[in-house]
VOPAGU-2260 file (C-alpha; in pm, 1 decimal, decimal comma):
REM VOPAGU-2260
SITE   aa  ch    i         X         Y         Z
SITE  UNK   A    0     724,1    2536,4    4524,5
SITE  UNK   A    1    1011,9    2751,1    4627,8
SITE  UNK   A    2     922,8    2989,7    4390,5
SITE  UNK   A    3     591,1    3035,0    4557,4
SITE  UNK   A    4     648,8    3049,2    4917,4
SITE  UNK   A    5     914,3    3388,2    4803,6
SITE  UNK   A    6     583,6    3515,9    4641,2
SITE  UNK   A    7     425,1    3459,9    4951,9
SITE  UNK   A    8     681,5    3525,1    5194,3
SITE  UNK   A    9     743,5    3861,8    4968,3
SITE  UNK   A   10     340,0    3971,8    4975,0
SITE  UNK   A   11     371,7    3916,7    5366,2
SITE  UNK   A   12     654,9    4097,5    5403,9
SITE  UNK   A   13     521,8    4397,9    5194,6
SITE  UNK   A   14     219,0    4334,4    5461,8
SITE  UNK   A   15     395,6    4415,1    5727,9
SITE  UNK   A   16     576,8    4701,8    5578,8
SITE  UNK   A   17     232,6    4891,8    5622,1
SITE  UNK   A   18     294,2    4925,8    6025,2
SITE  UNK   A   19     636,7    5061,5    5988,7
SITE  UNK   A   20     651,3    5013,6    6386,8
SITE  UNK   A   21     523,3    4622,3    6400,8
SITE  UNK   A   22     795,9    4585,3    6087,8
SITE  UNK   A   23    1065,3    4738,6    6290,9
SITE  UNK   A   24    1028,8    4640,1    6629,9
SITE  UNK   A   25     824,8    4297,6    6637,9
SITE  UNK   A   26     849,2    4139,1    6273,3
SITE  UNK   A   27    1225,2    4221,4    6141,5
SITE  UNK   A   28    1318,8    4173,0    6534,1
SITE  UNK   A   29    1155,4    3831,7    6529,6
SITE  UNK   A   30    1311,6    3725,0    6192,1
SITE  UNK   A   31    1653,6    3802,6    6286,9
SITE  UNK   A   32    1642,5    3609,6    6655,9
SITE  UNK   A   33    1507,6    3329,8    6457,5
SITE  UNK   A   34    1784,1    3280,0    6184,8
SITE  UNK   A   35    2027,6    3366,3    6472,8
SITE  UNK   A   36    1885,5    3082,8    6668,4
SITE  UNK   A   37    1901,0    2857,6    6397,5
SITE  UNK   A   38    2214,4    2897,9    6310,1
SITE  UNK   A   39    2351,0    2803,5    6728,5
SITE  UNK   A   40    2152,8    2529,3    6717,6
SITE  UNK   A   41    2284,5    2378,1    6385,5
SITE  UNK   A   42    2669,7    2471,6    6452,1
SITE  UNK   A   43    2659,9    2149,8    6706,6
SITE  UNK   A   44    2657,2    1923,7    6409,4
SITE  UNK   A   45    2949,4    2050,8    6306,8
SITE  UNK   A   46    3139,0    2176,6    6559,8
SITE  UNK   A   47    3193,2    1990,0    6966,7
SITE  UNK   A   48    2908,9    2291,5    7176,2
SITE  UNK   A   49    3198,5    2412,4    7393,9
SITE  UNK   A   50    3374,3    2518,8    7086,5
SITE  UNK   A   51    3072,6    2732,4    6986,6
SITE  UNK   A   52    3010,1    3101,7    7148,5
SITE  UNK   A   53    2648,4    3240,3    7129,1
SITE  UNK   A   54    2621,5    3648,3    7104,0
SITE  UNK   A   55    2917,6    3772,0    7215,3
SITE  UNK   A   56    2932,9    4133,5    7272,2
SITE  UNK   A   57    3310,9    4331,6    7222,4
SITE  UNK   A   58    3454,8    4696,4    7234,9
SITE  UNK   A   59    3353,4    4819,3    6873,5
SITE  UNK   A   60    3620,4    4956,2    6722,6
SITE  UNK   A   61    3455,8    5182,9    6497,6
SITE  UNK   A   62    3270,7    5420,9    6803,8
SITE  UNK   A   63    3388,9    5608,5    7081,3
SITE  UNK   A   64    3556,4    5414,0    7386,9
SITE  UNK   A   65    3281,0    5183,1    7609,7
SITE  UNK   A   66    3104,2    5165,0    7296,8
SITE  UNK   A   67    3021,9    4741,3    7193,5
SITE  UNK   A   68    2947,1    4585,1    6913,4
SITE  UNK   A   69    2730,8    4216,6    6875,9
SITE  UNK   A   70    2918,0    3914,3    6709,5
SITE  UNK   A   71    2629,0    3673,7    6663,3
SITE  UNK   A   72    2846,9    3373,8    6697,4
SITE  UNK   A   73    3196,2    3242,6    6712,3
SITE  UNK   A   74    3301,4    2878,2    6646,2
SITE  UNK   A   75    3662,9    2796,2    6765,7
SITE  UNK   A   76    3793,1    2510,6    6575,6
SITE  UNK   A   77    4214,6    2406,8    6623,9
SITE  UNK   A   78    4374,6    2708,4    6543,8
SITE  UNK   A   79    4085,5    2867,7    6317,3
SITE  UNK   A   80    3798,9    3035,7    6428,2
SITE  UNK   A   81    3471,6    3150,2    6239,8
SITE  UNK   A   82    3293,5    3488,3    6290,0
SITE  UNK   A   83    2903,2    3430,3    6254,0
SITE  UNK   A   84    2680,2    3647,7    6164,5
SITE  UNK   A   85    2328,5    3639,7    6051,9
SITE  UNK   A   86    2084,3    3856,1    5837,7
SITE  UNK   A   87    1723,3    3789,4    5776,4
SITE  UNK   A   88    1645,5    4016,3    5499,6
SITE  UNK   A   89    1391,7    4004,6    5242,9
SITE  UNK   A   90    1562,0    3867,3    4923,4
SITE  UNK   A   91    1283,9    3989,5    4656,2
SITE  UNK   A   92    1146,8    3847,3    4330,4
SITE  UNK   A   93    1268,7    4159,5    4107,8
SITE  UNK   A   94    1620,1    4124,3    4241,7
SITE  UNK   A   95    1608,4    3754,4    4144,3
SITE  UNK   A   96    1451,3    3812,4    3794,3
SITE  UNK   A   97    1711,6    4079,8    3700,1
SITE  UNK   A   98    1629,4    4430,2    3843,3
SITE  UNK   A   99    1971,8    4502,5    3915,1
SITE  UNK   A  100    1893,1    4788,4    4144,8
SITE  UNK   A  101    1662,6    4527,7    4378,9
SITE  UNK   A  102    1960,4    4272,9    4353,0
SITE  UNK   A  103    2220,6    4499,8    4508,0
SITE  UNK   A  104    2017,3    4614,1    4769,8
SITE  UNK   A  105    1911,9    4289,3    4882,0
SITE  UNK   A  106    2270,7    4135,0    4807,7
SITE  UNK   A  107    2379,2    4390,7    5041,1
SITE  UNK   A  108    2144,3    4385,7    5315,6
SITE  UNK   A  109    2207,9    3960,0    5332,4
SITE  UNK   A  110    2574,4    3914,8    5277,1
SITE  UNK   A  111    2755,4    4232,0    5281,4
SITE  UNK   A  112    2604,2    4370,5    5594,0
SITE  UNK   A  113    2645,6    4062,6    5751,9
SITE  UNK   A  114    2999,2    4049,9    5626,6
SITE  UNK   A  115    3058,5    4404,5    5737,9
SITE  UNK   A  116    2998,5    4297,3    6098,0
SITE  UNK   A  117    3223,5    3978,2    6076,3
SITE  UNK   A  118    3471,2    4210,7    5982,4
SITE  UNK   A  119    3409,1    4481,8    6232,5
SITE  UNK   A  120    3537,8    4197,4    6449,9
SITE  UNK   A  121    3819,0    4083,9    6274,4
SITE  UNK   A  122    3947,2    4476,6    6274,1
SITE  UNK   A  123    3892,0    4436,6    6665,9
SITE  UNK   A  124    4076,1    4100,9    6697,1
SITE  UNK   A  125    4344,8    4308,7    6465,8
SITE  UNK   A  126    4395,4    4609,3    6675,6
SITE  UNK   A  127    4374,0    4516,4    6998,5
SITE  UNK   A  128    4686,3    4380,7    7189,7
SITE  UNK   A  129    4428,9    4099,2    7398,8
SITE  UNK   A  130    4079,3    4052,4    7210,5
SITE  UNK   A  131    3821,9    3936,2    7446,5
SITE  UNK   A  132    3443,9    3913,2    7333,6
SITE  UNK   A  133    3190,8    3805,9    7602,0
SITE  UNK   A  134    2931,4    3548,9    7544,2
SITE  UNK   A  135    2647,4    3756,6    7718,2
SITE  UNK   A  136    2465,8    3479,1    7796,9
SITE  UNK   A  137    2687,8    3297,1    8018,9
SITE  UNK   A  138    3010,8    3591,0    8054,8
SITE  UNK   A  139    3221,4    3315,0    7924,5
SITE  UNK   A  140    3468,4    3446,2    7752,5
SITE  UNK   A  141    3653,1    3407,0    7408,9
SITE  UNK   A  142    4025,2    3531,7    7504,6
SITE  UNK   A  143    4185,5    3596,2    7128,8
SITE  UNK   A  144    4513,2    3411,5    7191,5
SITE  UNK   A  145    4720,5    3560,0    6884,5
SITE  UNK   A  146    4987,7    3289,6    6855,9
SITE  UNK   A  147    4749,4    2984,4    6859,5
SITE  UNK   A  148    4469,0    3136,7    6580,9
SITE  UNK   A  149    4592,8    3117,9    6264,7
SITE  UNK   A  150    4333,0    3192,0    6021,5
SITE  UNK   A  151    3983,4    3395,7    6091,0
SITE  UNK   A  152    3682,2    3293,5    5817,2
SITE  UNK   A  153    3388,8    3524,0    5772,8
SITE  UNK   A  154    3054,9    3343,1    5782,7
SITE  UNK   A  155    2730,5    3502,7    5662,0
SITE  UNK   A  156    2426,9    3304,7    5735,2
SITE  UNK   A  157    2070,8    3446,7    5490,9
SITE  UNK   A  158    1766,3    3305,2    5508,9
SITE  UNK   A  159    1749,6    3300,0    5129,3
SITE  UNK   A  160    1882,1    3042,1    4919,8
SITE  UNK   A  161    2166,9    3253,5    4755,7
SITE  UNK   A  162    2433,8    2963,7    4595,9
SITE  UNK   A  163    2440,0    3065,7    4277,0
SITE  UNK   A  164    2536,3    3465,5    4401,5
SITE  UNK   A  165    2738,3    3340,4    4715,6
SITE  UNK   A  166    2953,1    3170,2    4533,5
SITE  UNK   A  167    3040,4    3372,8    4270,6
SITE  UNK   A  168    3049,9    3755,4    4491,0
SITE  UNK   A  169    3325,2    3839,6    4261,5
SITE  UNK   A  170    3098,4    3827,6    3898,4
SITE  UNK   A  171    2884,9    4117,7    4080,5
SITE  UNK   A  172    3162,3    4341,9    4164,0
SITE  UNK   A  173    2981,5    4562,5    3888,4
SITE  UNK   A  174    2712,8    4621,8    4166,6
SITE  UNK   A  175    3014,4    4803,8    4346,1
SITE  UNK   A  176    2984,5    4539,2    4657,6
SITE  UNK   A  177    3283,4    4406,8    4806,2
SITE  UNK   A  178    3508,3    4651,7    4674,6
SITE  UNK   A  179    3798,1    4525,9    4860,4
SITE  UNK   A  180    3740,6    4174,7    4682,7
SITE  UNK   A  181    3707,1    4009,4    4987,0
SITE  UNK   A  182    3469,8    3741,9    5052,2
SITE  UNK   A  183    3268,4    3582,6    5318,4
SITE  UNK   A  184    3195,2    3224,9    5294,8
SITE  UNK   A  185    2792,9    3318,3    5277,0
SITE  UNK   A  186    2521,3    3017,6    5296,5
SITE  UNK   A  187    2117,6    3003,3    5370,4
SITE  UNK   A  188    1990,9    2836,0    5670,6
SITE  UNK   A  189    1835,5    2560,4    5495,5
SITE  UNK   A  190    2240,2    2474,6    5340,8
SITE  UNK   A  191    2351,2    2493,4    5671,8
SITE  UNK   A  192    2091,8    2285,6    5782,5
């Protein structure tokens, strides 16, 4: 069954790649508030709500000064904290079957872009002498207190089903990904679930 709703959910997808505009703006858009959404509302399982922080914006550290950057979501937990994000990124067929050029494009658009953000913040958090992202939401705010965080985990969130890739990033180091062999700790929405 699983098998067949990635058929369909890759012939839809191909669909809606004919309006490149619908794809970009409406569809994609869509896809990626939805897994973001998601993801919030399953962290409470896990995690007490006041500990979680929903789209946080922060100075990027990679652009020009006033420039931000989006953290989907933060979870602080004791002295650890986890760096969210999501991607919602067609994981096709040919990828899965073998096509290695297909798997490293889609491996790379669901974990290591996602991963790439995460740690776009961490470099932030590094840098900075007092890291403060805002949840935009709300303007609460998520003061980095450097003494009490110990440890800062990468999450990647996919809509895909990726287990047997996610947890073994370093076998496809020949795909050149995560060249710094670094890894996030990447799950689908339904694992999280």
């Amino acid at each position: 069954l699983s098998n067949v709703l990635d058929a369909l959910w890759e012939a839809f997808d191909s669909a809606a790649r004919q309006d490149q505009t619908f794809y970009d703006t409406r569809y994609q858009r869509y896809a990626a508030d939805w897994l973001e959404e998601r993801t919030t509302t399953y962290l409470p399982s896990l995690f007490p709500d006041g500990a979680i922080y929903r789209t946080l914006d922060y100075p990027d550290p990679e652009k020009a000064a006033g420039s931000t950057a989006e953290l989907d979501a933060a979870v602080v937990w004791g002295p650890f904290v986890l760096l969210v994000e999501t991607k919602a990124k067609q994981f096709r067929i040919a990828g899965q079957l073998g096509d290695i050029g297909w798997l490293r494009t889609d491996v790379k658009r669901n974990v290591k872009e996602a991963f790439d953000q995460a740690l776009r913040a961490q470099k932030y958090i590094e840098a900075a002498d007092r890291p403060v992202f805002k949840e935009r939401k709300s303007d609460r705010e998520l003061v980095w207190d450097k003494a009490r965080f110990r440890r800062v985990y990468p999450l990647t969130v996919s809509l895909h089903h990726l287990a047997t890739l996610t947890t073994r990033l370093a076998a496809l180091e020949p795909l050149g990904l995560f060249k710094e062999k670094e890894y996030p700790f990447a799950i689908s929405e339904a694992d999280l679930e």
